[in-house]
C-alpha positions in Angstrom: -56.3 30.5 43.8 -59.9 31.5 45.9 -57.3 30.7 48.9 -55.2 33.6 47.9 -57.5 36.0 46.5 -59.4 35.1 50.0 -56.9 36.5 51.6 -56.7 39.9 49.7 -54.4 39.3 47.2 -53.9 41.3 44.0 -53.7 39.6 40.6 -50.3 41.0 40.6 -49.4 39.3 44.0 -51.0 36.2 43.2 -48.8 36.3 39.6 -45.6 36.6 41.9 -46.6 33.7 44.0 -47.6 31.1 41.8 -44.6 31.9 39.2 -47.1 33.1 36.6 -48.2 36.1 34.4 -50.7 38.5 36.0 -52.3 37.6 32.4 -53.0 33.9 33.6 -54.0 35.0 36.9 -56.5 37.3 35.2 -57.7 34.3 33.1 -58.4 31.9 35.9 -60.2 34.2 37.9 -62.2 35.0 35.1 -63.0 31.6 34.8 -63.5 31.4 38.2 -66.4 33.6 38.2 -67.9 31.8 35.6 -68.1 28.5 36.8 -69.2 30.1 40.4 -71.3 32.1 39.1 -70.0 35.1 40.4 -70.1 39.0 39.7 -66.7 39.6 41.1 -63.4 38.0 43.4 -65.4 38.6 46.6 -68.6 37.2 45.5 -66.5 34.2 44.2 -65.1 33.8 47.8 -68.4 33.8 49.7 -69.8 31.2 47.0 -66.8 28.8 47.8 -67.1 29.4 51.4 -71.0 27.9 51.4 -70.7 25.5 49.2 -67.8 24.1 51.2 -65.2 24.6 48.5 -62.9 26.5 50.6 -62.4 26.8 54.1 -60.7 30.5 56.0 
């Protein structure tokens, strides 16, 4: 999911990909920042980046 929203996605777009409501998507990402802990999806991104969780 970072992977996508890395590489601009929309909630929307990320819904069509993954076969999915945008309702989940908005869920995870939610979660996502939570666990990070993150202010928002580009924050989240940088975070993942340094601590080696994802790799762009």
């Amino acid at each position: 999911m970072l992977q996508l929203i890395s590489k601009g996605n929309s909630n929307k777009e990320i819904a069509r990909l993954l076969f999915v409501t945008e309702d989940t998507i908005k869920m995870h990402v939610k979660k996502i920042l939570g666990k990070l802990p993150a202010n928002d999806r580009t924050q989240a991104v940088v975070i993942a980046i340094q601590r080696g969780l994802l790799d762009v």
